[in-house]
TORKOL-4160 file (C-alpha; in steps of 0.2 Angstrom, whole numbers, padded with zeros to 4 digits, m for minus):
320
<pt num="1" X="0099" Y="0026" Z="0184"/>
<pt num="2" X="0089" Y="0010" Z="0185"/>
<pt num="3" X="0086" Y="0001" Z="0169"/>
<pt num="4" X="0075" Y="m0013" Z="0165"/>
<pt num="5" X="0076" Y="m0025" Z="0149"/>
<pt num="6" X="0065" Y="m0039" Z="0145"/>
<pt num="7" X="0068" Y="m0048" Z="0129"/>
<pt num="8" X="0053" Y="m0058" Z="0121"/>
<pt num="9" X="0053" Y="m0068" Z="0105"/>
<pt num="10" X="0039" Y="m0076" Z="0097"/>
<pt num="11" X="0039" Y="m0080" Z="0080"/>
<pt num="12" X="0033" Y="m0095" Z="0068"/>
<pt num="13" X="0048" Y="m0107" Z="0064"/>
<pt num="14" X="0058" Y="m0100" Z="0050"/>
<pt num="15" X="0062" Y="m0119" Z="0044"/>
<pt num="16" X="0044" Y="m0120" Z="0042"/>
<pt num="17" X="0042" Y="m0103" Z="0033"/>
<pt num="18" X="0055" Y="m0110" Z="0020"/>
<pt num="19" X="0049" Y="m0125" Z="0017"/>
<pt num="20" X="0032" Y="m0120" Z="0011"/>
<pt num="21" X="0039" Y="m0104" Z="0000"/>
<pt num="22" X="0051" Y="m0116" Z="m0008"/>
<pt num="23" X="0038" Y="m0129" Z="m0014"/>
<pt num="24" X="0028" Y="m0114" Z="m0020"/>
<pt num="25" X="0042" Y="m0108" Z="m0028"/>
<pt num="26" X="0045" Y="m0124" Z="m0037"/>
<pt num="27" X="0028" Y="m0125" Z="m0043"/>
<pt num="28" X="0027" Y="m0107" Z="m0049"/>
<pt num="29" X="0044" Y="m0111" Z="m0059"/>
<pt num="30" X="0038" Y="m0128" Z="m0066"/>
<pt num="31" X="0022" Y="m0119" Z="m0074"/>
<pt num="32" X="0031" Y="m0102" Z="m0080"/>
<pt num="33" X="0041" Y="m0113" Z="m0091"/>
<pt num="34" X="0025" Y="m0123" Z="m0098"/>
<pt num="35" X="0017" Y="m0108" Z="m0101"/>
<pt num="36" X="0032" Y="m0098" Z="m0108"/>
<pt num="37" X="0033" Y="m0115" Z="m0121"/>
<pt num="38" X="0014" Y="m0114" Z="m0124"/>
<pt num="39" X="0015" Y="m0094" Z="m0128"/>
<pt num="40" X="0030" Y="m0097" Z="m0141"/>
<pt num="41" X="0022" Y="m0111" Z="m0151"/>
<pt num="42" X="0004" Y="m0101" Z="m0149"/>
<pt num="43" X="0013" Y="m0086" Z="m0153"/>
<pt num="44" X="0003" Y="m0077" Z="m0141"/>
<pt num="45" X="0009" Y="m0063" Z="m0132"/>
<pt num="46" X="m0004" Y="m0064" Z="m0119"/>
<pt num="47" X="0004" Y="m0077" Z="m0112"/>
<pt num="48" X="0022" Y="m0073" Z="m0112"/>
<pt num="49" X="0016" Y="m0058" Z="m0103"/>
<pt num="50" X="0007" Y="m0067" Z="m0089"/>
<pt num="51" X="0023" Y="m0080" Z="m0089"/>
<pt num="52" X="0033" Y="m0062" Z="m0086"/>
<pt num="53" X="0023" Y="m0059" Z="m0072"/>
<pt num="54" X="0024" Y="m0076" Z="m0063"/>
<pt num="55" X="0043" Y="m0073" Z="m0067"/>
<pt num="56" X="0041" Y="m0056" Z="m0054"/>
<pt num="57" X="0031" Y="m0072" Z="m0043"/>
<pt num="58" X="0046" Y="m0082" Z="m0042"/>
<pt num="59" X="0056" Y="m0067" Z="m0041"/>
<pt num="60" X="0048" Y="m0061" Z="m0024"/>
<pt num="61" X="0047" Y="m0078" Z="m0016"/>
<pt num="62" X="0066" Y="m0080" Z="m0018"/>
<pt num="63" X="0070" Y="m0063" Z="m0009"/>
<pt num="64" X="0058" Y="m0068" Z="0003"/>
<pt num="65" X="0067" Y="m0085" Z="0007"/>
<pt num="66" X="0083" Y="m0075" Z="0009"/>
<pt num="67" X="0079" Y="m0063" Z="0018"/>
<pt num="68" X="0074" Y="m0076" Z="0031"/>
<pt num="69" X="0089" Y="m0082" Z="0030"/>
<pt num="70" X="0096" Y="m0065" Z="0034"/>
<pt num="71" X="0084" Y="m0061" Z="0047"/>
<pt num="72" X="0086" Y="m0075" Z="0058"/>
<pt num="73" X="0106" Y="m0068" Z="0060"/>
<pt num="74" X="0109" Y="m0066" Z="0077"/>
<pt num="75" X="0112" Y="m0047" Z="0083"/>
<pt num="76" X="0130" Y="m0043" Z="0084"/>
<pt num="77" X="0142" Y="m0030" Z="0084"/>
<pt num="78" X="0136" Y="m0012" Z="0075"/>
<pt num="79" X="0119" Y="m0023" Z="0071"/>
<pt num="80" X="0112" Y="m0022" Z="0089"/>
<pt num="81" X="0094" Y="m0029" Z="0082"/>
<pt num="82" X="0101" Y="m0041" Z="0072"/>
<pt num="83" X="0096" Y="m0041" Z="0052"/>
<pt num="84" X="0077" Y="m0042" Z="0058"/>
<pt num="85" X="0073" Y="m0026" Z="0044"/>
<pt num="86" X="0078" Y="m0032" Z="0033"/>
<pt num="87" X="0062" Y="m0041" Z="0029"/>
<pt num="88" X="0054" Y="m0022" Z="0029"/>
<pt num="89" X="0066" Y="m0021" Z="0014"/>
<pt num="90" X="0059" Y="m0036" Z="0007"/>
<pt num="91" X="0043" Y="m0028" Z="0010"/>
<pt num="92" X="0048" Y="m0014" Z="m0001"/>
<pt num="93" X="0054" Y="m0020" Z="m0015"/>
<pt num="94" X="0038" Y="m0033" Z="m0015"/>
<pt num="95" X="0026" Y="m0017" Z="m0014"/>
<pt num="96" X="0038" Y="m0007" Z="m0027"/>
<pt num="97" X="0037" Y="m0021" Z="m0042"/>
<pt num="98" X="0020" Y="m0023" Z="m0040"/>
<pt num="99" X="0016" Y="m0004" Z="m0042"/>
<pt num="100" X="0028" Y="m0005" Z="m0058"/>
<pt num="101" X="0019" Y="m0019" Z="m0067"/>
<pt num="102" X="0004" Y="m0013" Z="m0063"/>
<pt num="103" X="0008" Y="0003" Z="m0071"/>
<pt num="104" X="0015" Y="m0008" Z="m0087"/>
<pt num="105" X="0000" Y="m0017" Z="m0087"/>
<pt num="106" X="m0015" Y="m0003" Z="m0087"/>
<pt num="107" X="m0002" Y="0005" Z="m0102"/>
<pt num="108" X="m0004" Y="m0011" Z="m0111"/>
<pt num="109" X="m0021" Y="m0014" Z="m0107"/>
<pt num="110" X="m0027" Y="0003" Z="m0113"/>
<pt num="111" X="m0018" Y="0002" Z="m0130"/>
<pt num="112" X="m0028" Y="m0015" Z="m0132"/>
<pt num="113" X="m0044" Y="m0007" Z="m0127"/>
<pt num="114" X="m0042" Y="0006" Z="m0142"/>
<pt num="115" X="m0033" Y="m0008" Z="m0156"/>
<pt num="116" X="m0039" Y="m0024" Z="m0149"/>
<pt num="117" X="m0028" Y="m0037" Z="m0154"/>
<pt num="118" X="m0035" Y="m0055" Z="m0161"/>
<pt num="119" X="m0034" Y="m0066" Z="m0147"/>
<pt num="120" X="m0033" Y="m0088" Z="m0146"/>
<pt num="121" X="m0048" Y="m0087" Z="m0135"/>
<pt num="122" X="m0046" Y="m0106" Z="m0133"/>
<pt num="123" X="m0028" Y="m0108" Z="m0129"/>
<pt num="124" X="m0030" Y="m0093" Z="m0117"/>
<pt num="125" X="m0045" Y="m0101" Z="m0108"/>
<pt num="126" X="m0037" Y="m0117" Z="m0106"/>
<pt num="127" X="m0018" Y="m0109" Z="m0101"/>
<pt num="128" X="m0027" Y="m0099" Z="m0088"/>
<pt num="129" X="m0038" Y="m0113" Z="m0078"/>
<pt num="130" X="m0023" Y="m0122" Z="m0077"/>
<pt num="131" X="m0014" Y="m0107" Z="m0069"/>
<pt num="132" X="m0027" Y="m0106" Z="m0059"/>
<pt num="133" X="m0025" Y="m0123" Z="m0049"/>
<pt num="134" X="m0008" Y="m0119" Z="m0048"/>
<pt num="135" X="m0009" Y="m0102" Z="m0040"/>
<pt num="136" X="m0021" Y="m0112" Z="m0028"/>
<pt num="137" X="m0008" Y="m0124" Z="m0022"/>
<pt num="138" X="0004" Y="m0110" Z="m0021"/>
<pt num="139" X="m0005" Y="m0097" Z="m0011"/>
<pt num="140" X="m0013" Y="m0112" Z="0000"/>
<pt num="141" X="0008" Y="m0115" Z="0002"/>
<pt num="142" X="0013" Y="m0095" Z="0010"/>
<pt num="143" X="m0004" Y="m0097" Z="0016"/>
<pt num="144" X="0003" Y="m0108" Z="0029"/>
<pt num="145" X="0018" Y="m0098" Z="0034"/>
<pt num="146" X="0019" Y="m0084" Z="0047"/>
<pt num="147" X="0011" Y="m0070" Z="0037"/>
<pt num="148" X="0014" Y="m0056" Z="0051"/>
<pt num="149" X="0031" Y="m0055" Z="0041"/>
<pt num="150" X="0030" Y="m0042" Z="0029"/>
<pt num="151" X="0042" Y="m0051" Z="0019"/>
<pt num="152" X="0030" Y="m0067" Z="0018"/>
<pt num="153" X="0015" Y="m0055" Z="0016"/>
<pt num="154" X="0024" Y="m0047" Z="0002"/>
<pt num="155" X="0027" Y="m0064" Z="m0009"/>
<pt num="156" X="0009" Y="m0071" Z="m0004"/>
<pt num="157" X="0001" Y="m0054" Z="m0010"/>
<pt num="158" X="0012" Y="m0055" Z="m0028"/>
<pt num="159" X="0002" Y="m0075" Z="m0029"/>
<pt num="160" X="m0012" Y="m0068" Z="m0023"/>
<pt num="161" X="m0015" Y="m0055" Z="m0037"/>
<pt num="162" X="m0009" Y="m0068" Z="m0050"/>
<pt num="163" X="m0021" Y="m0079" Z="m0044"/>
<pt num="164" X="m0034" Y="m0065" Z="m0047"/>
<pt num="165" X="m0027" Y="m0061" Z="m0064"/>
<pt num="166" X="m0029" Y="m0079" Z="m0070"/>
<pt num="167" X="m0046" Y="m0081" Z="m0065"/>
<pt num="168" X="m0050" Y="m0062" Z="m0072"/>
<pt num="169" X="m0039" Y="m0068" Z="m0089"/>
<pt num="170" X="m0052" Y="m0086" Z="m0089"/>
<pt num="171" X="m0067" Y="m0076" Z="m0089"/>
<pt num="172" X="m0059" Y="m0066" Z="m0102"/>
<pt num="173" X="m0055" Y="m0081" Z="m0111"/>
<pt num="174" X="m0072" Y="m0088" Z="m0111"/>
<pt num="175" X="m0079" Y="m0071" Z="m0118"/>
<pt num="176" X="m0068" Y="m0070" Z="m0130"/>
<pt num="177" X="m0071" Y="m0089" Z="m0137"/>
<pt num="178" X="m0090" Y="m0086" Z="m0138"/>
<pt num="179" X="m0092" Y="m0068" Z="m0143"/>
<pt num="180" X="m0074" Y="m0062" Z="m0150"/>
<pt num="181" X="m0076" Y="m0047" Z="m0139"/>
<pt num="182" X="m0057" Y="m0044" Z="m0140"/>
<pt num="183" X="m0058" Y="m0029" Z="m0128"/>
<pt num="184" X="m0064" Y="m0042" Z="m0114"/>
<pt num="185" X="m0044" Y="m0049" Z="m0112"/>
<pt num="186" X="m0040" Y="m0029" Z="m0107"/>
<pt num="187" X="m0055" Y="m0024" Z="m0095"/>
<pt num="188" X="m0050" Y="m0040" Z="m0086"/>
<pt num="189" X="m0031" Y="m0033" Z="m0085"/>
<pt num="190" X="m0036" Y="m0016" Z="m0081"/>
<pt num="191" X="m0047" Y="m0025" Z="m0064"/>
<pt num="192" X="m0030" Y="m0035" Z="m0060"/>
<pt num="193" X="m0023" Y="m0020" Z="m0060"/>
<pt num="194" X="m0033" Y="m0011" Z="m0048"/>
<pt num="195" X="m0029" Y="m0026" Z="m0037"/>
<pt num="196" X="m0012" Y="m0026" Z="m0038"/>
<pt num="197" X="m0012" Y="m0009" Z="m0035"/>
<pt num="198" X="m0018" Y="m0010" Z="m0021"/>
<pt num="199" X="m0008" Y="m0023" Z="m0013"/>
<pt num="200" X="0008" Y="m0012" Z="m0018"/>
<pt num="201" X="0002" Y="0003" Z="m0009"/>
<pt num="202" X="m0002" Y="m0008" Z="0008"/>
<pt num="203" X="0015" Y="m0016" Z="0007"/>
<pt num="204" X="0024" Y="0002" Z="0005"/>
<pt num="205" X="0014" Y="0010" Z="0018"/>
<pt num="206" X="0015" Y="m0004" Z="0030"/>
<pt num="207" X="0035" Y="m0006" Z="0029"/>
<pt num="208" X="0037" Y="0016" Z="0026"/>
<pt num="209" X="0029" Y="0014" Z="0047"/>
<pt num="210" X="0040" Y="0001" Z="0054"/>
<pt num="211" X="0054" Y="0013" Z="0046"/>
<pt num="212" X="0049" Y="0029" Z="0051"/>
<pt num="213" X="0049" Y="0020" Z="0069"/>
<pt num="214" X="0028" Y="0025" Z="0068"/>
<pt num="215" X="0018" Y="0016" Z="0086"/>
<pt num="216" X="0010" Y="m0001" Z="0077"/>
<pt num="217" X="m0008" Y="0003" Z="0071"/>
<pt num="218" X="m0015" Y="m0010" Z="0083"/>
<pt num="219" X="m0005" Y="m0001" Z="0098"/>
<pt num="220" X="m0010" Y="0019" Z="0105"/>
<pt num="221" X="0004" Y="0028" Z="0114"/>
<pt num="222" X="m0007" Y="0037" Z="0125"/>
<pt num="223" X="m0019" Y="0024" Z="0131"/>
<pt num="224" X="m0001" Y="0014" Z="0136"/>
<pt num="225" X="0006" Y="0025" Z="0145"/>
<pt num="226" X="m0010" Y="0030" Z="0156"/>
<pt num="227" X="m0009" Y="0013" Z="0159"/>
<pt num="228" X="0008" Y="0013" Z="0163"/>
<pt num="229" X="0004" Y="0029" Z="0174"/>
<pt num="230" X="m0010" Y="0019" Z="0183"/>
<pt num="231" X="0002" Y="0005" Z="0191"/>
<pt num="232" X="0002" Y="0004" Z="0209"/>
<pt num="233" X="0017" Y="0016" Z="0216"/>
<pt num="234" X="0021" Y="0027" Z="0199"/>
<pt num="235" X="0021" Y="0045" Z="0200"/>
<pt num="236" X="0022" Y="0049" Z="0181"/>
<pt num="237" X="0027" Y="0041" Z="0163"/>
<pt num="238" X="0036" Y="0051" Z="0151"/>
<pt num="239" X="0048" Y="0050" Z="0137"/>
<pt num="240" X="0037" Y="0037" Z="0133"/>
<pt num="241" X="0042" Y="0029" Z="0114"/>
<pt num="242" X="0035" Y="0014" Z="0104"/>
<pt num="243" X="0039" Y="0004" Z="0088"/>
<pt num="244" X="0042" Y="m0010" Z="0078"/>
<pt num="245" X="0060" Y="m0017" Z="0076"/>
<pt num="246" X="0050" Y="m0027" Z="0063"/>
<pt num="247" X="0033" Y="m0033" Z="0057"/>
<pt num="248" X="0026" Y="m0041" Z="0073"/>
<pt num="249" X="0040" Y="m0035" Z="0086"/>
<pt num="250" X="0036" Y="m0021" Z="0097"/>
<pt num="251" X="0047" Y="m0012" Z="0106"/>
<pt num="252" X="0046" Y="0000" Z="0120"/>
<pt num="253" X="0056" Y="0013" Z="0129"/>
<pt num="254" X="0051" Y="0025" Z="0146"/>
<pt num="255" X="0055" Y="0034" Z="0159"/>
<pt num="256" X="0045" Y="0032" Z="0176"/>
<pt num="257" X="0044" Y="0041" Z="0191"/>
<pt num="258" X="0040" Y="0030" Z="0207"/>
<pt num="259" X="0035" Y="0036" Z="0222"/>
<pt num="260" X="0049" Y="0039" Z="0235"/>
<pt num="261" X="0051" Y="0023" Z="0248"/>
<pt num="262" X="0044" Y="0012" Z="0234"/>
<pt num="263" X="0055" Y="m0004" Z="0228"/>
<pt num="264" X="0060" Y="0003" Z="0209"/>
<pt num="265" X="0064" Y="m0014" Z="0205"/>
<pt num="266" X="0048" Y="m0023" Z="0208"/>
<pt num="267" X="0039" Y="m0007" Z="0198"/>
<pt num="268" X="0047" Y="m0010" Z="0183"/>
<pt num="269" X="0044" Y="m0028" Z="0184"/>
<pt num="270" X="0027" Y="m0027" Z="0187"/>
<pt num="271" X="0026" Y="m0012" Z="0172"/>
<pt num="272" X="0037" Y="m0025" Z="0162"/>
<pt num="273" X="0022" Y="m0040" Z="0164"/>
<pt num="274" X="0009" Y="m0027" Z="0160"/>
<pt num="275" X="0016" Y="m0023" Z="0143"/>
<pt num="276" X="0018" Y="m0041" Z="0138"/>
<pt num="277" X="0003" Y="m0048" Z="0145"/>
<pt num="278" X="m0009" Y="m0032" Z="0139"/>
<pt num="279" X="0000" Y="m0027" Z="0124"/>
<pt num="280" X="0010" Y="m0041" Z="0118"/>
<pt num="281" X="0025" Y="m0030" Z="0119"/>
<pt num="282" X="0040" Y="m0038" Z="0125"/>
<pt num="283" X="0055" Y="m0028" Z="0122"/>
<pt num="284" X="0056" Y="m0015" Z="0137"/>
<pt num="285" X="0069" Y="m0002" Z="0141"/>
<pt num="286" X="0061" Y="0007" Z="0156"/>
<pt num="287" X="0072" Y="0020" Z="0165"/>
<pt num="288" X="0066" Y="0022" Z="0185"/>
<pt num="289" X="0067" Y="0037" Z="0197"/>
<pt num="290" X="0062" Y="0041" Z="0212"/>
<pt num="291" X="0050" Y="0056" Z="0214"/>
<pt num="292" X="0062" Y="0071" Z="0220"/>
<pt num="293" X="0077" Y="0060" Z="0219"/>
<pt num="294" X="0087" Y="0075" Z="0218"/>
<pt num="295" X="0086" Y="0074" Z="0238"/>
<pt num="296" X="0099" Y="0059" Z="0240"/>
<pt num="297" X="0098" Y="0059" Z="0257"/>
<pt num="298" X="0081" Y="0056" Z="0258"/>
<pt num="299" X="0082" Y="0044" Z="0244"/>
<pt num="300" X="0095" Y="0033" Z="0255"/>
<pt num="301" X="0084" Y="0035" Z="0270"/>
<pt num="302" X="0068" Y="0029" Z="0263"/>
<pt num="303" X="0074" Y="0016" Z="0251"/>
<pt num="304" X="0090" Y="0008" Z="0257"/>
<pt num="305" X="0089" Y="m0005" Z="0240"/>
<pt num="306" X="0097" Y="0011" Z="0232"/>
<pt num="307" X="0110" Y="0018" Z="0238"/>
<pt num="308" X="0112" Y="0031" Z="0226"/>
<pt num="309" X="0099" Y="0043" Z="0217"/>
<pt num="310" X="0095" Y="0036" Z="0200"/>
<pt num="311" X="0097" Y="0053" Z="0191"/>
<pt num="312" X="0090" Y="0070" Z="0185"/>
<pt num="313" X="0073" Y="0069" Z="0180"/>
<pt num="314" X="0073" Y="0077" Z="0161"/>
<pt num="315" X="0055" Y="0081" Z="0152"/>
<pt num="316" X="0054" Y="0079" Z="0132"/>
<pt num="317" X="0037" Y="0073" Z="0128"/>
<pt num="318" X="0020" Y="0070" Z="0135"/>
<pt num="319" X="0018" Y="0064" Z="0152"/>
<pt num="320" X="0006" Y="0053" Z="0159"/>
């Protein structure tokens, strides 16, 4: 058996990814207590709940700064990829809390829409245009770090639909200040909602792939291993499997036939460079045999750089 592995890794520095998802942290923490302090003298409810939702905000951007932590582990013992999925966790649990306070927000946005509470259209108003600069600096903040991590994607889309929710909640504001059309604080919830909806869903399914070991979306199996297939002195690709060890990080495994005589060596390093180069993808386990190399006497003859066979040829899966 010949085996090939080529090890690739090409990420954004995780120093950098910290740094900016601790200021926005910071800046999200300073503002919930404000805003918590302003809802208790106002005694508005409406902003206590929003200050409960930059509380899931901050909650999200701390699990994403330790899972970095985790992740950047270096693979050892029973953990052969290292902690690298555990930002598809992250991912998860980002997705999972968004789809729950979604759900606890359209429940409380439809019992407003049928007994519309008075509202502090003023404080509101103001509360929200504030939250608004400051959800700018911090999604401008995970903006900057690598955002092919799930786990940063997840906190930046938690700001994100805050960000949304406070410009939906300053409209509302305004309405609500001019016309007292209490209804107007609830239709701008339920269009967060949708929003945040959204965003769950995209997290789970994303992360549900990586997990389920599914090809990337951006990569098809088939067209690979044709490719693969076409290489100068390959008989046949099959066996051929590819997924993500985490957002970002392909990997790929195969089993090649070459033709006999052929240097199986120099094949798989010149299959190897294709799937970087091509396809980005730069963790390789390829397996190589020689076409009939169940005949070892003609395998020593004709490729002396092997003396022995490399194996029987076994067919599970589409070849190329």
């Amino acid at each position: 058996m010949s085996a090939g592995h080529s090890h690739a890794h090409g990420h954004a520095s995780a120093d950098g990814d910290r740094r900016w998802l601790l200021g926005a942290l910071l800046v999200i923490v300073a503002y919930m207590v404000g805003e918590v302090a302003v809802g208790v003298v106002a005694r508005s409810l409406a902003l206590i709940s929003d200050a409960a939702h930059m509380l899931t905000d901050a909650g999200s951007i701390a699990l994403a700064l330790c899972t970095i932590r985790l992740a950047a582990r270096p693979a050892s013992g029973f953990m052969t990829y290292g902690w690298k999925r555990a930002e598809i966790l992250s991912a998860q649990v980002n997705g999972l809390t968004l789809l729950l306070l979604a759900a606890w927000l359209a429940d409380e946005a439809i019992r407003r829409l049928i007994h519309p509470p008075q509202v502090t259209g003023s404080l509101v108003l103001i509360t929200a245009l504030v939250g608004i600069v400051v959800n700018v600096a911090a999604t401008l903040m995970i903006g900057r770090a690598n955002r092919t991590s799930l786990n940063v994607e997840g906190a930046f889309q938690h700001i994100l639909n805050d960000l949304f929710a406070f410009v939906a909640t300053a409209v509302a504001g305004a309405i609500m200040l001019l016309t007292r059309f209490w209804r107007a604080d609830a239709i701008a919830t339920l269009f967060v909602v949708a929003l945040m909806a959204r965003a769950g869903f995209g997290l789970i399914a994303a992360s549900v792939r990586v997990f389920m070991e599914a090809a990337p979306k951006d990569l098809d199996p088939a067209a690979i291993g044709r490719a693969m297939a076409g290489c100068d002195a390959v008989v046949e690709v099959h066996d051929l499997h590819i997924w993500e060890i985490t957002a970002g990080s392909s990997a790929l495994s195969a089993h090649v036939l070459v033709e006999c005589g052929r240097d199986c060596h120099s094949v798989r390093a010149d299959l190897a460079r294709l799937l970087d180069e091509q396809y980005g993808i730069h963790h390789t386990t390829l397996q190589l045999d020689h076409a009939g190399s169940d005949d070892a006497e003609r395998d020593r003859s004709a490729a002396p750089h092997c003396e022995e066979p490399h194996g029987p040829v076994h067919r599970s899966s589409t070849a190329y």
